[in-house]
C-alpha positions in Angstrom: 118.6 -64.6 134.0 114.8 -64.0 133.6 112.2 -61.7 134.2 110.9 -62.1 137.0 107.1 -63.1 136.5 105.0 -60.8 138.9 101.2 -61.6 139.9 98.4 -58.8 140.4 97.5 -59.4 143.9 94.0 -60.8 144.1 91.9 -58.4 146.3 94.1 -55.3 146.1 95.1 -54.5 142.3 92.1 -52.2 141.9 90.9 -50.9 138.3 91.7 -47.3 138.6 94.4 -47.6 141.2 97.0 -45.2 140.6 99.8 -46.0 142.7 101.9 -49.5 141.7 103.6 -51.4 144.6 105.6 -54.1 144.6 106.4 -56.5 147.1 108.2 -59.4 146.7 106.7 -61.0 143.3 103.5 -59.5 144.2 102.2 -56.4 142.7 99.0 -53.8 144.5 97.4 -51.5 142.7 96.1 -49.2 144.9 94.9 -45.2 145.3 97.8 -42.6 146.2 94.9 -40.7 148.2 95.1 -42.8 150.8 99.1 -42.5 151.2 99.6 -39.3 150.7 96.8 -37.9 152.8 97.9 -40.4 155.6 101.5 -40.0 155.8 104.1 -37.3 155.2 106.5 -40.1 154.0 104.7 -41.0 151.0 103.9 -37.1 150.2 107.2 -36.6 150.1 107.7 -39.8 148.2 105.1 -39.4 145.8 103.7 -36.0 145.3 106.6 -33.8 146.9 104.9 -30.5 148.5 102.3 -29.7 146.0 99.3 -30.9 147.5 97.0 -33.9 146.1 95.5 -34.5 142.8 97.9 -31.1 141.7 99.9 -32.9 139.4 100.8 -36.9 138.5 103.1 -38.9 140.8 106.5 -39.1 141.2 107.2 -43.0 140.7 105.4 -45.6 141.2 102.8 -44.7 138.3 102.3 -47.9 136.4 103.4 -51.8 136.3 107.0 -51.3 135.1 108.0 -48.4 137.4 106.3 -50.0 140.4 107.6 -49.0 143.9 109.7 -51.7 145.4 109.2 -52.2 149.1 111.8 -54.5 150.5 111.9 -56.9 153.5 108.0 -57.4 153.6 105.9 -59.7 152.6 102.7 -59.5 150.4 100.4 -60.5 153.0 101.3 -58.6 155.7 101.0 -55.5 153.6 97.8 -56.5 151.9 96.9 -56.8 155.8 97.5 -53.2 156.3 95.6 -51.9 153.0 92.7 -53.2 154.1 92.1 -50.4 157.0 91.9 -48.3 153.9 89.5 -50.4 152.3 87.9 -52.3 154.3 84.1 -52.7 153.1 82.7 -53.1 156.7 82.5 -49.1 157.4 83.8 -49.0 160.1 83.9 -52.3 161.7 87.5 -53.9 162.3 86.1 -56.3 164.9 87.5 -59.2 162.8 90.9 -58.1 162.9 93.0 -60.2 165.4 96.0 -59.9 167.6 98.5 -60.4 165.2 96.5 -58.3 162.3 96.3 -55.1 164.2 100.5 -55.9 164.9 101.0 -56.1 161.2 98.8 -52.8 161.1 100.9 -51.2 163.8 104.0 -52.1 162.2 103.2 -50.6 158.6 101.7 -47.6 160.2 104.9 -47.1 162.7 107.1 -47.1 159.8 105.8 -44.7 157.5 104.2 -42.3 160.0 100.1 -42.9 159.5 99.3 -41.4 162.7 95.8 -42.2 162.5 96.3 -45.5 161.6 98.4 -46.2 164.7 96.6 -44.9 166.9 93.4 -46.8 165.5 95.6 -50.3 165.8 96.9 -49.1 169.5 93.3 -48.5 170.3 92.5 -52.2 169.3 95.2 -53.7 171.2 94.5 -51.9 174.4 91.1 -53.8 174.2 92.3 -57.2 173.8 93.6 -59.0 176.9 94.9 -61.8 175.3 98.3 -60.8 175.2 101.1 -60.7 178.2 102.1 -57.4 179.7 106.1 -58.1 178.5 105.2 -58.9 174.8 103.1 -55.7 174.8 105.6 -53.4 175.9 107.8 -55.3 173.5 105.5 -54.9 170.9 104.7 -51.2 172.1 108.6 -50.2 172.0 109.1 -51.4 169.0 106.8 -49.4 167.2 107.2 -46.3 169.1 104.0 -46.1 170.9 103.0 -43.1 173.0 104.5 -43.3 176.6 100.7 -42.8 177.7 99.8 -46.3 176.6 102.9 -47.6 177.6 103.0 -46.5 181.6 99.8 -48.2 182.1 101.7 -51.6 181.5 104.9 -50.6 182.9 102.7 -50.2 186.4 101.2 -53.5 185.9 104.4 -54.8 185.5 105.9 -53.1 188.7 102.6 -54.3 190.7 103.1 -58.1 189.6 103.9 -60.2 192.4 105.9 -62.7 190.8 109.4 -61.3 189.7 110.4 -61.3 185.9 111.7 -64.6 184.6 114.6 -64.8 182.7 113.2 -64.9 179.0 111.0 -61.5 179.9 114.1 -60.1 180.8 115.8 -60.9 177.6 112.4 -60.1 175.5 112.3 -56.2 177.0 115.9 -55.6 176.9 118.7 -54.4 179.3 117.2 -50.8 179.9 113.8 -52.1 180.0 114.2 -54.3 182.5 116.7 -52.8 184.7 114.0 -49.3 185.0 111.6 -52.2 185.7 113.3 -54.0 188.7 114.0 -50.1 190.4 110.8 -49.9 190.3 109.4 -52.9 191.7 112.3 -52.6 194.6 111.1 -49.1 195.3 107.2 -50.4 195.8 108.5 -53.4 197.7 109.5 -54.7 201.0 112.3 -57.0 201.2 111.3 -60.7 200.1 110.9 -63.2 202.6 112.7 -67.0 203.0 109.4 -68.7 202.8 108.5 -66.8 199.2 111.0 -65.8 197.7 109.4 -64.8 194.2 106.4 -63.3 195.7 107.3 -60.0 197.6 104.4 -57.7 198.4 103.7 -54.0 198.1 103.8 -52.0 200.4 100.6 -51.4 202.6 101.4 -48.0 202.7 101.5 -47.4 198.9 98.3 -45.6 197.3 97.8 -46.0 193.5 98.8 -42.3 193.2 102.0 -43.6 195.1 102.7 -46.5 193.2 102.0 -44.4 189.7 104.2 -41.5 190.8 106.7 -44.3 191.7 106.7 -46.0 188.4 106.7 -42.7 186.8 109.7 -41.2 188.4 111.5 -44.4 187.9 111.1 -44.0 183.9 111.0 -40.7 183.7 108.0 -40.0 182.5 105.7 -36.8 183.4 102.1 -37.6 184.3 100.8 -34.5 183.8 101.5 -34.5 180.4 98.3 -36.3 178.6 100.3 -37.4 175.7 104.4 -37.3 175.5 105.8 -38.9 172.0 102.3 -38.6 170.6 100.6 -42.2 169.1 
């Protein structure tokens, strides 16, 4: 069988990159500064506890001995790299929906805290995307319970009950923690609507937080639970 041909990614095999990553057939040639000062995984991966610029890396130091990440593809991480070099200073207003997802992802995975809770940030400010593919998106990349209650509210307060495919896309505990706590907001629903069943009147929005709260067990008073 042979060698498998490999190609120098286009934008992100820099001269004087010294960190080799390969994924798939592609191979980045990036700086380990970025990695190592970002995430405790890649220390540990790549320069162990001495601290940066000490002494050469582990692996991963030239084309032969790249670092193979599985189960990704070139794009998406090529996506994620360019947070680190992205030549607009600054300015990630061109990233969309689905970049800072890839972003998220990447940055869930190998612990960039920084870089998550730059893509969470983004996210928060873009309305184009449903409350139950948020939280989806949200759970699976371990976002802070801060960010998350916000939408699990929202979710309690909507009128019309979840559908069967939101159901399936939050999961079984999800959705379960969701429907106690739309039943304990509610009245009973009516024969003339029976998706639609109010509030009720008597609920503040201190009420209905400390509602929703209780119901997942989540402590208000703590400004930030799991962290970003």
């Amino acid at each position: 069988m042979g060698r498998v041909k490999l190609i120098p990614h286009p934008e992100y095999h820099i001269r004087g990159g010294d960190l080799y990553l390969r994924v798939d057939k592609t191979i980045f040639r990036i700086h380990s500064y970025f990695f190592v000062r970002e995430s405790q995984y890649w220390k540990d991966e790549l320069a162990g506890p001495v601290s940066p610029g000490d002494e050469q890396l582990k692996k991963g130091m030239d084309e032969q001995n790249a670092i193979i990440i599985e189960e990704e593809k070139p794009e998406d991480f090529a996506q994620f790299l360019w947070v680190f070099y992205n030549n607009s200073f600054g300015n990630f207003s061109k990233a969309t929906r689905e970049d800072w997802s890839v972003i998220l992802h990447f940055a869930a995975k190998w612990g960039f805290k920084e870089v998550k809770e730059l893509a969470v940030r983004h996210l928060e400010s873009m309305d184009d995307i449903g409350l139950v593919d948020r939280i989806q998106l949200y759970q699976a990349n371990k976002v802070a319970e801060k960010y998350l209650f916000t939408h699990y509210v929202k979710l309690a307060e909507r009128k019309e009950m979840l559908g069967l495919e939101e159901a399936r896309a939050l999961g079984m505990e999800t959705y379960v923690t969701i429907q106690q706590a739309r039943e304990r907001l509610r009245a009973q629903v009516t024969r003339d609507q029976p998706m639609i069943s109010p509030i009720r009147m008597e609920l503040k929005t201190k009420d209905i937080s400390d509602i929703v709260a209780s119901t997942f067990n989540i402590k208000l008073e703590d400004p930030q639970p799991n962290g970003a």
